[in-house]
N, C-alpha and C positions, 0 to 999 in steps of 0.2 A: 231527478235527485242527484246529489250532489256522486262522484265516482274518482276525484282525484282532487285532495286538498292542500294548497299550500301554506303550512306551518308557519316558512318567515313572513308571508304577507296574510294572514289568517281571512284567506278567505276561499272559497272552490272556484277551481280553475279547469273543470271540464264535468260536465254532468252527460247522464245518459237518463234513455224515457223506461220507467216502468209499467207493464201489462195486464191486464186483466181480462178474462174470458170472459164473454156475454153469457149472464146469468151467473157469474163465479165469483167467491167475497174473497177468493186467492190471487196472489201477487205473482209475477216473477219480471226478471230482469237477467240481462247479461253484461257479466264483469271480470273485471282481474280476480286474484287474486294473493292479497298480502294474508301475511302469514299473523296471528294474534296467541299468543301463549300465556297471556296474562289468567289469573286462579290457577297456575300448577305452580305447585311448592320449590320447584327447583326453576322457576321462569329467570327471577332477577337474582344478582348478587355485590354486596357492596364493593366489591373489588376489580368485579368488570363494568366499570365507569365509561366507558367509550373505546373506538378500535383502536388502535389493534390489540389492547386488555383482552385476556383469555385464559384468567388463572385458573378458573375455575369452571363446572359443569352446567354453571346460567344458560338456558336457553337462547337470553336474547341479551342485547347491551339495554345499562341502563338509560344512555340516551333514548329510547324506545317508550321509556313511559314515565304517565307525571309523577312530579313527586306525590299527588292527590291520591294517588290509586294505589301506593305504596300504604301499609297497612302495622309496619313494626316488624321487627328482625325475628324469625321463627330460632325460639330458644333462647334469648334474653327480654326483648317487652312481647315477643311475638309466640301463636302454637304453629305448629305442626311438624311434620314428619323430618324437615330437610336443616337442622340446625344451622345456624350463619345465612341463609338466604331469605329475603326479604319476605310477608306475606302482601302481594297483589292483588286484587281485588277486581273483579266484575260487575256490570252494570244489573244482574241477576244475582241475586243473593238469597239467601236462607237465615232468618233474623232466629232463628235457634240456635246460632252462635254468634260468638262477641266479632267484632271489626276486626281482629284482630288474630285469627284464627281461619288457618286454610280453609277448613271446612264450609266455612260460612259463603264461599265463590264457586263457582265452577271452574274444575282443572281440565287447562288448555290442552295439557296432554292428553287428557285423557278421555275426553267428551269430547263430542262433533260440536261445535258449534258457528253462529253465526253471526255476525259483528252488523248492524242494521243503523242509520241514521234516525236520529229523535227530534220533532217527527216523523213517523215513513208515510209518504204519500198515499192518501188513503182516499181516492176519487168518489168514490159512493159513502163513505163513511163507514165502513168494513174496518174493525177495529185490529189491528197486528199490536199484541202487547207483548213485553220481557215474557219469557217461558216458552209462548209460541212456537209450535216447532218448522221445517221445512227440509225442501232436498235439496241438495247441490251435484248434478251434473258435469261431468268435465264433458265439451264439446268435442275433444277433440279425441280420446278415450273411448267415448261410451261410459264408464267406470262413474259410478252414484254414490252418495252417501248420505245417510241423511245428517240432520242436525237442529239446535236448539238456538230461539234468539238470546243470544247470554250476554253481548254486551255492547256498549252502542259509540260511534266513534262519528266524526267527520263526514267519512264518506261511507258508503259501500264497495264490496268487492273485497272483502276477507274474513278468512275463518281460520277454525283453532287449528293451533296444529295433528290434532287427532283427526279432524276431517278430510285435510290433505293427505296423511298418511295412507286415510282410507281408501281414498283415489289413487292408491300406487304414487303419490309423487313422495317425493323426499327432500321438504326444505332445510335438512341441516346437512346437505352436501354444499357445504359454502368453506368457504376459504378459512374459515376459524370455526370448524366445526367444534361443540353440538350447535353454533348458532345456527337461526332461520335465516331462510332469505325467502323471501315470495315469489310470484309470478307474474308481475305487475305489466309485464309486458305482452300477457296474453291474455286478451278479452274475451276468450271464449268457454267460461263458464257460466252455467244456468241455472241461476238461482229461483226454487218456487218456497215461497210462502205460504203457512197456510192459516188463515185465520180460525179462532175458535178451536185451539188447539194444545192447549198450554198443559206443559207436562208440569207436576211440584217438585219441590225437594225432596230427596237427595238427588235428582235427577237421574235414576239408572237409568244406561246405555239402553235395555230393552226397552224400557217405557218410552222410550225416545224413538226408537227405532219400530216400536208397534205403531205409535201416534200419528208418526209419518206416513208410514207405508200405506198406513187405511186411509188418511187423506189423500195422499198423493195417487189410489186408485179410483177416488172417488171423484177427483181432480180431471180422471183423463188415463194416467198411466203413460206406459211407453208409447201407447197408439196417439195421443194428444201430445208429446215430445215430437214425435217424429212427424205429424201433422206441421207441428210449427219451424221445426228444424230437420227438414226430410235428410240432410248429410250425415247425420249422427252416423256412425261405428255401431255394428255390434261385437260383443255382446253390452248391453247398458248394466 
């Protein structure tokens, strides 16, 4: 599946192979990882248009994402918490609120989640749909988190910015902080999937974090991690 895409010539320009155990309807793969903040209320802002713009406490520039996924200005056509910042929107939604309306996305800040290609490679027919939850391992760490499939892009090899946080890294140590910058140069995270696993709306952090865990022990756990990548660090 596709793991690094290029924009001006819209098409992928280097893929990696994804996994599956004999007798397991779960995924994993190892990737980069870019950073995705899109469904938190403070992600975009109309004033930080491209760099070196930094008026304001946007998470990301809005060269970063389509106008598609832009959703109306929270506080003039737009709701939520963060007045003047755009509301952005996820490929995972909650249709008990309007478009228009933070609520209705998953915030990047503040949920793990996990950015997945549509469709994801599904060898036997093992269904991974939006909700799905999964883990993300840093290889190099040890350091786990889990997280949810919330929105879907290009490639794989990135998640929200609460999932990196979770792993101890810190993508708004960048040159124009609070922006993100990712990790694009380091392929060694380990993403597992897990089928049949879909948490609902509102998505609480526990729900998310129970779902996983019970899968990912039934999956194998650290003894089926360290099976496949005997170098892992502890602690995971």
């Amino acid at each position: 599946m596709c793991h690094r895409y290029d924009f001006s010539r819209h098409r992928c320009i280097e893929e990696i192979p994804v996994f599956q155990l004999p007798g397991s309807s779960d995924y994993f793969f190892v990737s980069k990882m870019a950073i995705d903040v899109d469904g938190a209320p403070r992600a975009y802002h109309p004033r930080d248009s491209r760099p070196p713009d930094n008026h304001t406490e946007a998470l990301d520039w809005l060269t970063s994402v389509s106008s598609q996924d832009l959703h109306g200005i929270q506080g003039q056509n737009g709701i939520g918490p963060r007045p003047g910042f755009y509301v952005s929107g996820t490929s995972l939604e909650n249709p008990a609120y309007p478009e228009n309306d933070t609520r209705r996305y998953v915030d990047g800040e503040t949920i793990p989640y996990i950015v997945l290609v549509n469709p994801f490679p599904q060898p036997r027919g093992d269904r991974i749909e939006l909700g799905d939850c999964g883990m993300v391992i840093d290889l190099q760490s040890g350091r786990s988190s889990v997280g949810i499939f919330a929105d879907v892009g290009h490639a794989v090899g990135e998640d929200s910015l609460r999932l990196a946080l979770n792993l101890g890294l810190d993508p708004t140590a960048s040159d124009h902080p609070p922006k993100v910058s990712g990790y694009e140069e380091r392929v060694d995270f380990l993403h597992i999937i897990f089928s049949n696993s879909k948490v609902l709306p509102p998505w609480h952090v526990n729900d998310i974090e129970n779902m996983a865990r019970e899968k990912f022990t039934r999956w194998g756990g650290i003894a089926q991690v360290r099976s496949c990548f005997p170098h892992i660090p502890l602690p995971i």
